[in-house]
Residue frames as qw, qx, qy, qz and C-alpha x, y, z in Angstrom:
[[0.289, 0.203, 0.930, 0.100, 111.54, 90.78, 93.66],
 [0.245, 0.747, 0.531, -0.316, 108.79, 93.27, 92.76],
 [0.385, 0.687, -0.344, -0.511, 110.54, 95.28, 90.57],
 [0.126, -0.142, 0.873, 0.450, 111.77, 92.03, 88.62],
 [0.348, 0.449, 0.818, -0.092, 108.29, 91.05, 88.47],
 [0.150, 0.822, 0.219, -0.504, 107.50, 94.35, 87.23],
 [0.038, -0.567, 0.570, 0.593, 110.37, 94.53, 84.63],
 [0.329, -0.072, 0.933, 0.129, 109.54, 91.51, 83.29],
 [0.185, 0.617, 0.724, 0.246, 105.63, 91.99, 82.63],
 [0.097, 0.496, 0.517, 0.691, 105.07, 95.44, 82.91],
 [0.135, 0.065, 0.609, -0.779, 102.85, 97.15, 84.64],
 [0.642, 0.156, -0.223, -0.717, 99.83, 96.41, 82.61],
 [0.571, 0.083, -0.813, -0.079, 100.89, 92.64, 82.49],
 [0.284, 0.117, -0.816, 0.489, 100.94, 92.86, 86.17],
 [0.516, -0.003, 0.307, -0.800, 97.46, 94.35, 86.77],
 [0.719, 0.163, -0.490, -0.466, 96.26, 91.42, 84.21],
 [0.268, 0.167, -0.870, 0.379, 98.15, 89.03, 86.62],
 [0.014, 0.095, -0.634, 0.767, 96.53, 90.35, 89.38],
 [0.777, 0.086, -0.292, -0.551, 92.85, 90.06, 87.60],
 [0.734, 0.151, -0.599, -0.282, 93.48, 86.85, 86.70],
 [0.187, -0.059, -0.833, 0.517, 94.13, 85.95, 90.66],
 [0.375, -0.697, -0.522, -0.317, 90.49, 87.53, 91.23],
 [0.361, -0.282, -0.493, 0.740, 91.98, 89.72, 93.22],
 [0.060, 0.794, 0.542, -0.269, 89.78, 92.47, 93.74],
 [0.435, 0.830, 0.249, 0.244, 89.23, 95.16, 91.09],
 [0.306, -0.951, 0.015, -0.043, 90.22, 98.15, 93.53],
 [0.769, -0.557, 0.289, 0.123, 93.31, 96.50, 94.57],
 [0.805, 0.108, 0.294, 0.504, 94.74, 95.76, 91.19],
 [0.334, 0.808, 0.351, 0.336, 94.05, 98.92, 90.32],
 [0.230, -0.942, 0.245, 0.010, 95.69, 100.77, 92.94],
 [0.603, -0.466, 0.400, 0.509, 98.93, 98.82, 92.44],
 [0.623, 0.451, 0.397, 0.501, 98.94, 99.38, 88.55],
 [0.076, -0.969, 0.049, -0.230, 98.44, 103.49, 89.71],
 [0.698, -0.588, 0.353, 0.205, 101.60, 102.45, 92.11],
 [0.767, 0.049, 0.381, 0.514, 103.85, 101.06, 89.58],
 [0.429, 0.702, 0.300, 0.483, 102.79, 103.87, 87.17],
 [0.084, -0.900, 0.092, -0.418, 103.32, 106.89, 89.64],
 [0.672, -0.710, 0.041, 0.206, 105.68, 105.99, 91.91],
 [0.605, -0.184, 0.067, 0.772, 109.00, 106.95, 89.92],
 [0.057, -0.722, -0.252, -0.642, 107.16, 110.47, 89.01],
 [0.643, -0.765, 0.029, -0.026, 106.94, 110.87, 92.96],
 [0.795, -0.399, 0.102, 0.446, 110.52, 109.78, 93.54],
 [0.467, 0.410, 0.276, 0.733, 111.62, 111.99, 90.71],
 [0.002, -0.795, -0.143, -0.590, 110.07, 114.96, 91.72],
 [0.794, -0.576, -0.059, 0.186, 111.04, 113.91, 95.44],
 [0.844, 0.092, 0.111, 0.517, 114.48, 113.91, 94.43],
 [0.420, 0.484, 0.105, 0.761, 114.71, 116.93, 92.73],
 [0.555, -0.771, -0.206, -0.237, 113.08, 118.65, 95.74],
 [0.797, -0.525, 0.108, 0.279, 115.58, 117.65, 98.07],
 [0.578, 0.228, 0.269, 0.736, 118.46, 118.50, 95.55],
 [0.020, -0.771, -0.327, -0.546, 116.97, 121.85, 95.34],
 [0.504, -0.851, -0.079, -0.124, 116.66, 122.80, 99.04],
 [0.779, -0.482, 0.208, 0.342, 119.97, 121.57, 99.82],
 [0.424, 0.454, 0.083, 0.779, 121.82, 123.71, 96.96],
 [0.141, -0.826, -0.021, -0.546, 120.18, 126.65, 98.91],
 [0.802, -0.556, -0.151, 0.157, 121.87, 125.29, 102.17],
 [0.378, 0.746, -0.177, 0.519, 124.44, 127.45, 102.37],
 [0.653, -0.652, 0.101, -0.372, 124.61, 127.98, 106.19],
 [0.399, 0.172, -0.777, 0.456, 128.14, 125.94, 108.34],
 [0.337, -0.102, 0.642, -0.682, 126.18, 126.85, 111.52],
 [0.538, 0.219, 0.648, -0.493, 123.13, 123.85, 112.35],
 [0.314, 0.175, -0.680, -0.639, 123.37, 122.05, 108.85],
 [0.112, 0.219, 0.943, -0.226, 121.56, 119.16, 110.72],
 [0.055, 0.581, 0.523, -0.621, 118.92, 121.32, 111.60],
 [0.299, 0.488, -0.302, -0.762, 118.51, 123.29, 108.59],
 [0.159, 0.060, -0.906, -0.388, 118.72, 119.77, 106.28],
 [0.115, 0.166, 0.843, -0.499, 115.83, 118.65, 108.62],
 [0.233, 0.631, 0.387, -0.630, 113.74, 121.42, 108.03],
 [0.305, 0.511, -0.472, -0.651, 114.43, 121.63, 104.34],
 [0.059, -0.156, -0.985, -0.030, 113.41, 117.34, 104.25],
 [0.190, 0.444, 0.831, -0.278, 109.99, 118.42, 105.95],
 [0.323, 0.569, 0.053, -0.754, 109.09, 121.22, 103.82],
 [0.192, 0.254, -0.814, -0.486, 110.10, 118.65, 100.58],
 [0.025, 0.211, 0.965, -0.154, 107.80, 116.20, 102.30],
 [0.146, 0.528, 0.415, -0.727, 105.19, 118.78, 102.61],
 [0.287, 0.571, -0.293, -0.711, 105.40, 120.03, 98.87],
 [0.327, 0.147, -0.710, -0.606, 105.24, 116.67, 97.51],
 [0.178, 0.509, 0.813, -0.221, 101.68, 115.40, 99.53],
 [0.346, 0.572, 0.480, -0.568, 100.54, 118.14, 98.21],
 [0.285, 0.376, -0.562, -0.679, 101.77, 117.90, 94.57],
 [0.197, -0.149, -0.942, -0.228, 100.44, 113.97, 94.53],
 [0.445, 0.698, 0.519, -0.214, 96.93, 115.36, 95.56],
 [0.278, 0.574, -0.268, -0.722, 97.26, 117.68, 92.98],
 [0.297, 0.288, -0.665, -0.622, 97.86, 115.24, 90.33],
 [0.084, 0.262, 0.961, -0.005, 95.67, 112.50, 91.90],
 [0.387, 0.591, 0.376, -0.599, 92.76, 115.13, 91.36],
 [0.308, 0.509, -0.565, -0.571, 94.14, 115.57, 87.71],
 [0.232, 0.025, -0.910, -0.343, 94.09, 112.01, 86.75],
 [0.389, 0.510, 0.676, -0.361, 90.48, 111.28, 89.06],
 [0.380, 0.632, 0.156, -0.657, 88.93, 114.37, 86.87],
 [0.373, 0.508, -0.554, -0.544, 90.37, 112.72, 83.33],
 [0.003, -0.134, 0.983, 0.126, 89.01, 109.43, 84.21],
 [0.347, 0.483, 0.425, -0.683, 85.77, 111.02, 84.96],
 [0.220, 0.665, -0.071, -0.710, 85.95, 112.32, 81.86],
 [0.380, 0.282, -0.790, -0.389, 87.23, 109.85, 79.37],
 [0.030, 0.171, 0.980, 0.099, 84.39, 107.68, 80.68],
 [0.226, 0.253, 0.198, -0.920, 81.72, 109.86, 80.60],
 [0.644, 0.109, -0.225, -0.723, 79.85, 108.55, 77.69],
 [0.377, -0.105, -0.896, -0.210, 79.86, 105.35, 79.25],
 [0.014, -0.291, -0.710, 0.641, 77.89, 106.50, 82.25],
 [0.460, 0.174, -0.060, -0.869, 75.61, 108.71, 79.72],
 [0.650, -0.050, -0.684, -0.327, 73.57, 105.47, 78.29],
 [0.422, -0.300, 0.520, -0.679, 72.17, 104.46, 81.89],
 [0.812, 0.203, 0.063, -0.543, 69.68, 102.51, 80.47],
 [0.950, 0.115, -0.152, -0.248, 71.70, 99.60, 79.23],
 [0.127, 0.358, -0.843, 0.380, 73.53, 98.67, 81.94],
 [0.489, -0.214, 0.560, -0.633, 70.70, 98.25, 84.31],
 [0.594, -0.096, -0.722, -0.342, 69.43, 95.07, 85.44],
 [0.737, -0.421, 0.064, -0.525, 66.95, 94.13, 87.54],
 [0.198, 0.195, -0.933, 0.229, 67.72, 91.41, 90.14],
 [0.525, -0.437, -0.703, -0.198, 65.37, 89.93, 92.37],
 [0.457, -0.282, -0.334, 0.775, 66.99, 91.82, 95.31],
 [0.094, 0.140, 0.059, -0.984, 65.71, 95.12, 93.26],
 [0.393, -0.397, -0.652, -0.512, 62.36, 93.80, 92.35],
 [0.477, -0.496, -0.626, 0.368, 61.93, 92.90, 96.52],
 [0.247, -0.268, -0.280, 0.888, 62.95, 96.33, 97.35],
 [0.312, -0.069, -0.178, -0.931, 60.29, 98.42, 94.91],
 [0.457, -0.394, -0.798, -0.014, 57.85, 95.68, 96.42],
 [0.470, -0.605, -0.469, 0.439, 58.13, 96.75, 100.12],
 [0.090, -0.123, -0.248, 0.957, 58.53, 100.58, 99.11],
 [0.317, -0.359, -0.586, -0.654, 55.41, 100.03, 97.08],
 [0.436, -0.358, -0.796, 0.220, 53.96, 98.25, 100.14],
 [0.355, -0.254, -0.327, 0.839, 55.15, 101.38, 102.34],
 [0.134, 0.113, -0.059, -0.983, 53.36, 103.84, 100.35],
 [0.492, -0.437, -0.643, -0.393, 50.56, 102.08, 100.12],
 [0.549, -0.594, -0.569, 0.150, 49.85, 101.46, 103.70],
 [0.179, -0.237, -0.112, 0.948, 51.14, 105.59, 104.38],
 [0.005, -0.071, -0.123, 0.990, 48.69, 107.08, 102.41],
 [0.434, -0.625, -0.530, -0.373, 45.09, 106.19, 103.15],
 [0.409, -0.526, -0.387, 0.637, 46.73, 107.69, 107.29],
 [0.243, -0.162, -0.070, 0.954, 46.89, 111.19, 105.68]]
């Protein structure tokens, strides 16, 4: 049912979906990162496993050998998806950068951050006439 949905809109359509339910930001986001990287994983998964098991060569303990050639595949591809989840973190970093450089006009004051420079004001007031 999920891949139809998927086929159908997309995987962009389906993060928009998933917005438009107000589902939380985070959430759509990790399934749109899902849709987008999981046959890259299953591909490189694949070929892994294909790989090890051409080198199986061995009639004695194929079981045993397949086993151990599965956990070493398993092994090689946690550590290829960090790899590339550092890649794509460090190029989203990056291709927003200049919206984080302009600080200044995002911020807004709430009443929540007015209270708070109140009571540190408060604090340092009533600290340093003690010293």
């Amino acid at each position: 049912m999920f891949t139809a949905v998927v086929m159908h809109l997309g995987w962009r359509g389906l993060v928009r979906g998933l917005r438009g339910l107000r589902l939380p930001e985070e959430l759509a986001l990790m399934v749109g990162f899902f849709v987008k990287y999981a046959p890259i994983f299953l591909r490189d998964a694949c070929r892994m496993v294909a790989a090890r098991e051409a080198r199986l060569i061995s009639r004695r303990r194929h079981y045993t050998a397949a086993w151990a050639g599965l956990i070493s595949v398993i092994g090689e591809v946690v550590l290829r998806s960090y790899r590339r989840a550092s890649m794509v973190s460090m190029a989203m970093k990056a291709r927003s950068f200049s919206h984080f450089e302009h600080g200044r006009e995002g911020v807004r004051w709430s009443k929540n951050d007015a209270c708070l420079l109140a009571v540190l004001a408060l604090i340092v007031a009533v600290a340093l006439p003690g010293w």
